[in-house]
N, C-alpha and C positions, 0 to 999 in steps of 0.2 A: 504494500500500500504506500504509494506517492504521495507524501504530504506536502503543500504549501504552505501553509497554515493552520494552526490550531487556538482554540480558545477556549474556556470553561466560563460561566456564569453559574454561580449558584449562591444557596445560603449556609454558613456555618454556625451550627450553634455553638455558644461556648457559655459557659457560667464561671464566674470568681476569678475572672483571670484579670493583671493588671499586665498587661503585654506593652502597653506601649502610655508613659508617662511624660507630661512637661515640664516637673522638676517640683521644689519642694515651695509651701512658704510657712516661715515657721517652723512648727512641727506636723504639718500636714504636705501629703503627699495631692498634687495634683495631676488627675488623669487629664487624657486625650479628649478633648469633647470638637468637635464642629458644627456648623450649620446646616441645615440641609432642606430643602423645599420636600414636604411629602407630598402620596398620590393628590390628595385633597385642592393643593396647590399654597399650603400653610408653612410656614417655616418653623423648623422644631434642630432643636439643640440633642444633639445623642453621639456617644459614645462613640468611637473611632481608630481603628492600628490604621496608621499610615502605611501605605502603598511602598514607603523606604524599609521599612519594619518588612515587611513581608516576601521583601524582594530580598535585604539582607537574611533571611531564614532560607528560601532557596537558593540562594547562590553557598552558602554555606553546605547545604548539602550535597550540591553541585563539587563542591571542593571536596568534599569527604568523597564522589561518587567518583569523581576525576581519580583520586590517590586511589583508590580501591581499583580502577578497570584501567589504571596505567594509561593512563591520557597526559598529554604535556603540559607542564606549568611554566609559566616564566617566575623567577627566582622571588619575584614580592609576593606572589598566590601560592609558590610552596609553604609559605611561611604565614601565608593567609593574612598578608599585610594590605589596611585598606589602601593603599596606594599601588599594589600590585605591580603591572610592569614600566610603570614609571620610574622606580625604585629599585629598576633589573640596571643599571650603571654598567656593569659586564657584558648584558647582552647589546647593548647601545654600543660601547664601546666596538665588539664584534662586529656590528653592523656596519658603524662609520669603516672600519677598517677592507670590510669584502670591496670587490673589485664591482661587482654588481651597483654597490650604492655609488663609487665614484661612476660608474656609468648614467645609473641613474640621476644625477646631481648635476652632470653637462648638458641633460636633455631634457632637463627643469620640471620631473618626477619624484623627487624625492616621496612626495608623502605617500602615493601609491607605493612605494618601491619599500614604506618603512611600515603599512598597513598591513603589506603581506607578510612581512617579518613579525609581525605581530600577533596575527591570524595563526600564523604557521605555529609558533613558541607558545601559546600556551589558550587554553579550553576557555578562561574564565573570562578571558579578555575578550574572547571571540564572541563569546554566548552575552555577558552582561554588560559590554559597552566601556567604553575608555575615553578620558579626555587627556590627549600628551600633549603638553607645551614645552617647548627647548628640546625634545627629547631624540638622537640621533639625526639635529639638524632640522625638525619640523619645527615649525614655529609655534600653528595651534591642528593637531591630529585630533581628530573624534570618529570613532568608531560608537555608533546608537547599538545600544542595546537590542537581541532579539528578542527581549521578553518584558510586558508591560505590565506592569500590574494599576490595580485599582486603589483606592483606601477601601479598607474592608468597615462597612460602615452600618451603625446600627440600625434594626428597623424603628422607628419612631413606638410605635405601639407595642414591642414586646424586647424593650431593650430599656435597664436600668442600672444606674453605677449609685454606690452605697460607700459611706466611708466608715470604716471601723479602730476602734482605738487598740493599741496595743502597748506592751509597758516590756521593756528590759530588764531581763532575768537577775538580779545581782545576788548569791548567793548568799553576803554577808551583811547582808541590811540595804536598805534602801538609799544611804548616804547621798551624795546631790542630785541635785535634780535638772532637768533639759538646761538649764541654763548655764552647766557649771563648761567651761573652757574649753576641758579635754574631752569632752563629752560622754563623762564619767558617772555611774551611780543607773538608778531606774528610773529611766528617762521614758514618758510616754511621746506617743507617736499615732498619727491618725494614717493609716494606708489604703487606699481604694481596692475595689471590685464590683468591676462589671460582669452582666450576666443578662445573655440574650441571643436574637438571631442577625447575623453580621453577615451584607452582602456583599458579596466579592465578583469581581471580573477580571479577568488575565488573559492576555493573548501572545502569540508565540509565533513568530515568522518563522518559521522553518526551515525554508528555502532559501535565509539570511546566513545563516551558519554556515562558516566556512567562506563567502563570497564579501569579494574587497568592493568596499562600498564604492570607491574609485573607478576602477578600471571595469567592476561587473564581473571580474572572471573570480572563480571558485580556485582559491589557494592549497585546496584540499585534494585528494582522490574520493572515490566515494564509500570508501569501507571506513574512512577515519570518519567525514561525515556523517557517517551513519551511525558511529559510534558516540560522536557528540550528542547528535538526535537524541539516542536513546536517554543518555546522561542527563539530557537536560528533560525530559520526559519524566526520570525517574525522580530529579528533584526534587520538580513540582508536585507528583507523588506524596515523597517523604514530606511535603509543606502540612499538606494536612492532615497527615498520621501522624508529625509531631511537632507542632510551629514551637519555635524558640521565642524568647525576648525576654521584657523583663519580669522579676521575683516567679520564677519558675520554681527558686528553693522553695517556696511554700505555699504559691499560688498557681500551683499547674493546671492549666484550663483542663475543665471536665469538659470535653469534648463529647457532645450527645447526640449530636449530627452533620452530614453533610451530603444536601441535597440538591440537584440544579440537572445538568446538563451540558456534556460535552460533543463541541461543534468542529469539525474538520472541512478543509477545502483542498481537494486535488487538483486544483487550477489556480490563479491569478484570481478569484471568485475570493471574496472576503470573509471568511470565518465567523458568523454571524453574531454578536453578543447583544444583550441587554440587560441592565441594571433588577438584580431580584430586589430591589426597593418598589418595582413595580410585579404589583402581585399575579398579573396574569403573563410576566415574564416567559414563560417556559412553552406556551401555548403562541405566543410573539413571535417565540425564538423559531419555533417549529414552522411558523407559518413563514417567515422572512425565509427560511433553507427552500423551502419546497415552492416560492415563487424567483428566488435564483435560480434555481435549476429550470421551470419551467423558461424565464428569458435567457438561458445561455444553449437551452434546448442538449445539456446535459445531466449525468446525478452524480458533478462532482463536490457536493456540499451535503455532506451528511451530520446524524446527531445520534447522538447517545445520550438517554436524558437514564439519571442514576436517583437514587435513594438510599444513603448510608453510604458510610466510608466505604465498608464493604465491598458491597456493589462498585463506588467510584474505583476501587483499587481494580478490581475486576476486569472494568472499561478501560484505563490507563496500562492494565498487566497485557490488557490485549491488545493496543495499540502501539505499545513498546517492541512486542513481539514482531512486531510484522514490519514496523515502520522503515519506508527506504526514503534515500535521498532525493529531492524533488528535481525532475529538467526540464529546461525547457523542450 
């Protein structure tokens, strides 16, 4: 199965989890809230893991999946530094030095010629996007990301954040209190938790992996491609069998569901999504696939609509399996 594009829309439930905070005041912890226009056409305040959050938990597994299946890193992602191949000074080094770049550098290509070095040296940089200034000569290098995420955002009606107090263990008495210096003694603390259904949207150009946004040609052969495919496939997988972020020591989301529907396109046809903040989302989405295919007078836009991890693993285990690299 030839992919161009993939996408998932669905809803995640999660309870008590504080995933993703904007810092403290005081002795209270303040969570993520935003704005958001419901169906109704009203605007309501709820609960929210930013789109960075979500995207740093796949790419992280992306990295664990990259080291496991012996895929290339460049030397800041072996070490899972947020600066990744920026921060590769060696492989820069190498570059300026090959005989290709002084080629490429009289024929006024550098940045294709350092994209592909880029491409080639390592999975994370390929798969999740880059921005290199100064770096082996480019002034400003950007490689876009193949994979977009959404903020995973709560639904108005059945989404609520609670704060709760909590107080520091001191074995030998209670001695000072939040305000002493060293921040020493049983010191109380307010910590949030939210608990609800949070919609999410992601999409995944497929077809971008491996190919130099420059030139258009594919830096790859197609067994390594295919192997990125998979890896990046599996990540987003691993996202919601186990999302990371913050106070996971003692606020691991109970994860109770994840329900929606995942959309595929075997052409240049766009991966269909829409926001499950709208509740007749899934019936939308189905309807939008089967009048693509009807004006492209193909059935290259298919859906797999799912109910529970479960299931979702099932739909993702089988798409992984199959999945080849897309040509034109």
């Amino acid at each position: 199965m030839k992919l161009h594009s993939l996408a998932i829309s669905g809803l995640v439930t999660m309870n008590l989890h504080a995933l993703n905070n904007e810092g403290s005041e005081g002795n209270t912890m303040m969570t993520r809230m935003v704005e958001i226009v419901g169906e109704d056409g009203n605007l309501y305040t709820v609960n929210a893991v930013s789109g960075d959050m979500f995207k740093h938990i796949q790419a992280e597994h992306l990295f664990r999946e990259a080291i496991s299946a012996s895929l290339p890193l460049c030397g800041g992602c072996r070490r899972f530094d947020a600066n990744r191949i920026a921060c590769d000074h060696e492989l820069a080094a190498e570059v300026e030095k090959s005989e290709e770049y002084q080629k490429a550098k009289s024929e006024g290509k550098i940045d294709s010629y350092n994209l592909r070095r880029v491409i080639q040296a390592c999975t994370l940089d390929d798969c999740e996007g880059i921005l290199l200034t100064g770096w082996a000569g480019s002034k400003s290098l950007a490689r876009k990301s193949c994979i977009e995420f959404s903020w995973v955002v709560g639904r108005p009606e059945t989404t609520r954040t609670e704060a709760y107090m909590h107080a520091k263990f001191v074995p030998e008495g209670r001695g000072a209190g939040s305000g002493s210096e060293q921040n020493l003694g049983q010191n109380i603390f307010h910590r949030p938790a939210s608990s609800g259904q949070y919609a999410v949207v992601l999409n995944i150009d497929l077809y971008r992996i491996g190919r130099n946004d420059i030139t258009l040609d594919y830096e790859l052969d197609d067994e390594m491609r295919r192997k990125r495919i998979q890896a990046m496939l599996k990540s987003v997988l691993y996202t919601f069998v186990k999302p990371t972020g913050a106070h996971r020591n003692t606020q691991h989301p109970h994860i109770l569901d994840f329900s929606g529907v995942v959309t595929a396109s075997s052409s240049s046809l766009p991966a269909p999504t829409l926001s499950p903040l709208n509740k007749n989302y899934l019936n939308e989405i189905e309807a939008v696939a089967q009048n693509l295919n009807k004006v492209s007078g193909s059935d290259d836009v298919k859906t797999w609509q799912f109910s529970g991890v479960g299931n979702f693993s099932e739909v993702m285990g089988t798409i992984i399996n199959t999945v080849q690299p897309w040509s034109e």
